[in-house]
C-alpha positions in Angstrom: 87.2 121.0 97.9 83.6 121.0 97.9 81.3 121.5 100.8 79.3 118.9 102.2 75.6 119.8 103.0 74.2 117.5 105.5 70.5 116.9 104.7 67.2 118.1 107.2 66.2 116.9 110.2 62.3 114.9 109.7 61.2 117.6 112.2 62.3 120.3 109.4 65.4 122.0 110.7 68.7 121.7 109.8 71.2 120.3 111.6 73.2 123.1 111.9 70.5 124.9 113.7 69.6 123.4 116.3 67.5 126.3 118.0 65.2 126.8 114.3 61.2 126.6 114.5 59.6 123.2 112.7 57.2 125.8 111.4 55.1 123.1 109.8 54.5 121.2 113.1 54.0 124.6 115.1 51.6 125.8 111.7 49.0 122.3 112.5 48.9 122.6 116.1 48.5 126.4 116.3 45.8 126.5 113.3 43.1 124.5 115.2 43.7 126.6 118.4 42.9 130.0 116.6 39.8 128.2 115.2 38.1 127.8 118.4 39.5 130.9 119.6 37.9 132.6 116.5 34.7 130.7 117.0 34.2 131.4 120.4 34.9 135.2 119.9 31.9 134.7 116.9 29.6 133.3 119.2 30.4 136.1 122.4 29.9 138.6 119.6 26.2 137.0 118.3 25.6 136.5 121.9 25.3 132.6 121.6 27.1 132.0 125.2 25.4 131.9 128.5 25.0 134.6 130.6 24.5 137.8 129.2 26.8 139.1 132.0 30.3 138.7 132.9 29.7 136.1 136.3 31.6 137.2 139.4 34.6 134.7 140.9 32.4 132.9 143.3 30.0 130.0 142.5 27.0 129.5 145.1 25.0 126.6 145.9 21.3 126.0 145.2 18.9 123.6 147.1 15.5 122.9 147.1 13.2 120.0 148.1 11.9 120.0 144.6 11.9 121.4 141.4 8.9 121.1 138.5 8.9 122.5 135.0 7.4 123.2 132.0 9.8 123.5 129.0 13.2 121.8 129.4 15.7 122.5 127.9 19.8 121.5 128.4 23.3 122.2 126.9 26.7 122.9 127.5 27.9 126.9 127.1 30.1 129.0 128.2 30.5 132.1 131.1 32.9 134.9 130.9 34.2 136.9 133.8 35.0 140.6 134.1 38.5 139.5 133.2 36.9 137.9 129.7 38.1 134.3 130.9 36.0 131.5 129.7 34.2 129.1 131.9 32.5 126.1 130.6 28.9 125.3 132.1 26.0 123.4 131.4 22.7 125.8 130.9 19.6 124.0 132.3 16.5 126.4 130.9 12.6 126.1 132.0 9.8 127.6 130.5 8.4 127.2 133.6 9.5 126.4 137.3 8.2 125.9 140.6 11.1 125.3 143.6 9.7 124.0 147.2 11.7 124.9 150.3 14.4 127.3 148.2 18.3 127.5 149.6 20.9 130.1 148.1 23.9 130.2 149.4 27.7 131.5 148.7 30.4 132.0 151.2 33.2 135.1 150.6 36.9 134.8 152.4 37.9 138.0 153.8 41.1 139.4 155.1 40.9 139.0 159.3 37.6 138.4 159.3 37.6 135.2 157.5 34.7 133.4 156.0 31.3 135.0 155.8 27.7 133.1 154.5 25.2 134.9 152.5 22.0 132.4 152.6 19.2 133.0 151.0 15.8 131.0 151.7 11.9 131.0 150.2 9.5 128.7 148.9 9.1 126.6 152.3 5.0 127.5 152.3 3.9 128.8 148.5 6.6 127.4 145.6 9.0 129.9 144.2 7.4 130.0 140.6 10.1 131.5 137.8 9.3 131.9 134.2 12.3 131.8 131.3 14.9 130.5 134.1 18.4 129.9 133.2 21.0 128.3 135.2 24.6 128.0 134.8 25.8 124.9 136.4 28.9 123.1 136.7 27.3 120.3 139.2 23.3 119.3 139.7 22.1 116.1 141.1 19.1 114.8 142.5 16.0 112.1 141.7 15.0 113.9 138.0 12.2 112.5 136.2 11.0 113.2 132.4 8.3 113.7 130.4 9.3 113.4 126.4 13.0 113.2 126.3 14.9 114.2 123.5 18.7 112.7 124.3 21.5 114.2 122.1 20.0 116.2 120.2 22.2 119.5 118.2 22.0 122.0 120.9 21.4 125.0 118.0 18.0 123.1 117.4 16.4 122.9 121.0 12.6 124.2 120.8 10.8 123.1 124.3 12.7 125.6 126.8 12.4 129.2 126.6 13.1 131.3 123.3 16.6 131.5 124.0 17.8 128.1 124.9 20.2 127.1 122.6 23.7 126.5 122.0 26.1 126.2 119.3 25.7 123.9 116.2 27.0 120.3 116.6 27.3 120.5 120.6 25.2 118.1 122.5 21.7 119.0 124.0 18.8 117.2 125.5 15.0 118.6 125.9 11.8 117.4 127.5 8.2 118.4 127.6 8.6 118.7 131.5 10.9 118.1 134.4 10.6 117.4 138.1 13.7 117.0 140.3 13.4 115.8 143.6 16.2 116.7 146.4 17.9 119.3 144.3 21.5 120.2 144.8 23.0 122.5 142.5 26.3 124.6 142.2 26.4 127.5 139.6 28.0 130.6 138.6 24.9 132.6 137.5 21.1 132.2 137.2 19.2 134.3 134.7 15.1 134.7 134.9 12.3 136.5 133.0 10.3 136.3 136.8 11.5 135.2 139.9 8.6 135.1 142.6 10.3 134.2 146.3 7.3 134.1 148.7 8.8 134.2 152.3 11.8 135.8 151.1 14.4 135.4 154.0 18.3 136.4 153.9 21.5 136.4 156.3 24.7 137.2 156.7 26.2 135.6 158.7 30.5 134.6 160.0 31.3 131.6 159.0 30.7 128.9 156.6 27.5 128.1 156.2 26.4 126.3 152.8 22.8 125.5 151.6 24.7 121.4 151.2 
C-alpha cells in the first residue's frame, strides 16, 4: 500500500509540520531590514549622521525672541546615544546666526529630590551670534521667513549651510540663502557650533520644573 503525500501549504510548509519556518516569506521581510541596518552602520562609519557625539537621554528646550541667518540649510538625520540607539532628528544648519533674548533649558528627575531646572539665558541686550550651528531637533515652530528657498531638494546635495550640512542620498532637504524666525520654540537632543558667543551669559539651578516654554 502506497503512501499518500499530502502536497505544501501556499505559505511553504508541510502539513505535517506545523511548527516549520516559511523561510521564503521570513527571507523578503528580513532582507530589507538588514539593508537599512547595513546602511545606517555605513553612514555612522563615514560619519554622515548628526551629532558627532553620542546625545545624552534628556532633550532640552530652546527659546528665543528671534532667530536670523545666513546659510540655511535642513534635513532629516539621525542621533545615537551612549547605548548606540538610533534617534531620528531633523538637523537645521546656519552659516550664520544671531538669537535675541536666548532660553536653554532641561529638567533632570531625581530620586527624593524630584525635579530640578537647569536654565540657561543670554542674548537679551547684544544677540548671541554662532557661526557653523547645528541643531538636532525633533520639534521647532515659530513665524519663519525665507530668502531663496530650495524645497525638496536631495539632502546629499545641500550647498548654502555650512560645509557639513548634508544628509544621505535620496532623503529630503530644503536650503535658503537666509532665514529669520520670529518667536522660536525648539526642542532638541544636541546642538553642535563652530562659535557660540552668549553675551550676558546667565544660568540656574534650580528645584522644580521650570521650562524655557
Amino acid at each position: 500500500m502506497q503512501e499518500e503525500h499530502l502536497p505544501p501549504d501556499r505559505d511553504g510548509a508541510d502539513r505535517d509540520g506545523a511548527g516549520r519556518v516559511a523561510w521564503r516569506r521570513f527571507a523578503v521581510l528580513t532582507v530589507p531590514a538588514l539593508a537599512v541596518t547595513a546602511g545606517l552602520g555605513i553612514a555612522l562609519a563615514n560619519g554622515a549622521l548628526a551629532a558627532s557625539f553620542a546625545v545624552s537621554g534628556q532633550q532640552f528646550k530652546v527659546s528665543a525672541d528671534s532667530l536670523t541667518g545666513t546659510g540655511f540649510a535642513q534635513y532629516g538625520s539621525i542621533d545615537a546615544n551612549a547605548r548606540e540607539e538610533l534617534i531620528p532628528v531633523a538637523v537645521t544648519a546656519i552659516k550664520q546666526a544671531e538669537l535675541r533674548n536666548l532660553c536653554q533649558s532641561v529638567v533632570t528627575t531625581l530620586p527624593v529630590i524630584g525635579d530640578i531646572s537647569l536654565n540657561l539665558s543670554a542674548g537679551r541686550k547684544a544677540p548671541v551670534e554662532a557661526t557653523d550651528l547645528f541643531v538636532d531637533a525633533t520639534q521647532l515652530s515659530g513665524d519663519a521667513m525665507f530668502r531663496n528657498i530650495e524645497i525638496g531638494r536631495d539632502a546629499s546635495t545641500l550647498d548654502k549651510g555650512p560645509t557639513d550640512a548634508q544628509g544621505m542620498q535620496d532623503l529630503f532637504g530644503q536650503q535658503a540663502d537666509e532665514v529669520t524666525i520670529t518667536k522660536l520654540h525648539q526642542t532638541a537632543w544636541a546642538t553642535n557650533a563652530g562659535t557660540f558667543k552668549l553675551s550676558g551669559l546667565n544660568m540656574t539651578v534650580a528645584k522644580g520644573k521650570k521650562e524655557c516654554f
